[in-house]
C-alpha positions as CSV (number, residue, x, y, z in Angstrom):
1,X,60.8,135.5,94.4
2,X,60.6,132.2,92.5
3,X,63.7,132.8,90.6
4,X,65.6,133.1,93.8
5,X,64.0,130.2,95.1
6,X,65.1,128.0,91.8
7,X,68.3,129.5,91.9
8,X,69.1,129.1,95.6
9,X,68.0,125.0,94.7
10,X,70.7,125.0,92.1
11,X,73.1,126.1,94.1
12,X,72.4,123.7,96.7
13,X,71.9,120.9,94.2
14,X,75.7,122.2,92.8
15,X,77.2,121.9,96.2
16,X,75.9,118.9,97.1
17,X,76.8,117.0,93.7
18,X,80.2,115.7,94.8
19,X,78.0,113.2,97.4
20,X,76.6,111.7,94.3
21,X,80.3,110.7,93.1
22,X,80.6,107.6,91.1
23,X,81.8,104.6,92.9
24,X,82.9,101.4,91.5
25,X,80.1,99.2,91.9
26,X,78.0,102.0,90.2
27,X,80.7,102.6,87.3
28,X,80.9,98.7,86.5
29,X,77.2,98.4,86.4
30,X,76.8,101.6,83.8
31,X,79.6,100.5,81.7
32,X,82.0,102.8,82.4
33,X,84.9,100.7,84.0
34,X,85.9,97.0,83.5
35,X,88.0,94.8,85.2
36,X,91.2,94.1,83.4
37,X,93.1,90.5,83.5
38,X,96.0,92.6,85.2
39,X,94.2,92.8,88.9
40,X,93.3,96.3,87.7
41,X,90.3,98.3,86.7
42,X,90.2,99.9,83.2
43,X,88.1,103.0,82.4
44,X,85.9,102.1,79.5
45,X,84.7,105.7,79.1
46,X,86.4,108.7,80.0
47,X,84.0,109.6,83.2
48,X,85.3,107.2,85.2
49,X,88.9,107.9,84.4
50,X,89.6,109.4,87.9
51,X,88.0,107.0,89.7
52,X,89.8,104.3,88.0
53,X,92.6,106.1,89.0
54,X,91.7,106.0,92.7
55,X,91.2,102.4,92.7
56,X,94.3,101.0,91.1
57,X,96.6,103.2,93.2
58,X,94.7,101.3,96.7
59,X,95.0,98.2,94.3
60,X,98.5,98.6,94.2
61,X,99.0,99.9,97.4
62,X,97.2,96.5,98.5
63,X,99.4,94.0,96.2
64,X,102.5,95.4,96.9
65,X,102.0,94.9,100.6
66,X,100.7,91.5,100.3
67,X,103.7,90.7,97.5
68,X,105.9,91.4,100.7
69,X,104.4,89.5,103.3
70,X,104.4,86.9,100.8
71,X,107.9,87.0,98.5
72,X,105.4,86.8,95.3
73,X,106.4,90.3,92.8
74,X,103.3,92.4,92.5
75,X,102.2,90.9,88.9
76,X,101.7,87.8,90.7
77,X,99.2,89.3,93.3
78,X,97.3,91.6,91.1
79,X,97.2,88.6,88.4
80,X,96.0,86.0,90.8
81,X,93.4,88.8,92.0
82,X,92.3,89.5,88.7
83,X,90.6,86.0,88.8
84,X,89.2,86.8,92.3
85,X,87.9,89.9,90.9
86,X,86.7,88.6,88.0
87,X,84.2,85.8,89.6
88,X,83.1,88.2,92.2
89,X,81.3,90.6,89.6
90,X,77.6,91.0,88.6
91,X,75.9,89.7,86.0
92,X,76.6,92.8,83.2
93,X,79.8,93.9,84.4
94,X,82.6,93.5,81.8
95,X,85.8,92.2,81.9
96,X,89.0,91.0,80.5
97,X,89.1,87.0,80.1
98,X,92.7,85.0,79.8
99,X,93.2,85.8,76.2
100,X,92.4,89.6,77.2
101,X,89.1,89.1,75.3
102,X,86.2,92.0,76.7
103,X,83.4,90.1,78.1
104,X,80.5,90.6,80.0
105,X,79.4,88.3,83.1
């Protein structure tokens, strides 16, 4: 009877794993992702490489639609959001300076 028990509690702790996906905020504060000088996120381990993924296709999604609405190219967006980016993390959270140096905040 207890065997079933632990086993149906796996199961349910399996199937409810995917709500406990990594997100950004969490992946920058482990160490796993860093914010490149480019405007885009940079997997710093290889758990987070989906994820980055993800978020760099919306990010370029995002600059390419605001390069349009503005006549900048899409470097020119993702580079001036870089900066944006960059100041808006937490203390710990690494990142690329100017010179493409890793840092952390």
């Amino acid at each position: 009877m207890k065997s079933r028990f632990l086993i149906a509690v796996a199961a349910a702790v399996l199937m409810v794993s995917p709500a406990f996906a990594l997100d950004l905020h969490s992946a920058r504060a482990q160490g796993l992702v860093g914010e490149q000088n480019t405007g885009y996120a940079k997997a710093l381990k290889p758990e987070a490489a989906s994820l980055v993924a993800e978020v760099n296709a919306k990010r370029k999604a995002e600059y390419a639609k605001i390069s349009a609405q503005n006549g900048q190219s899409v470097d020119v967006v993702a580079k001036l959001a870089a900066g944006q980016i960059a100041g808006s993390l937490e203390s710990g959270n690494s990142y690329q300076d100017a010179s493409g140096n890793w840092v952390k905040k």
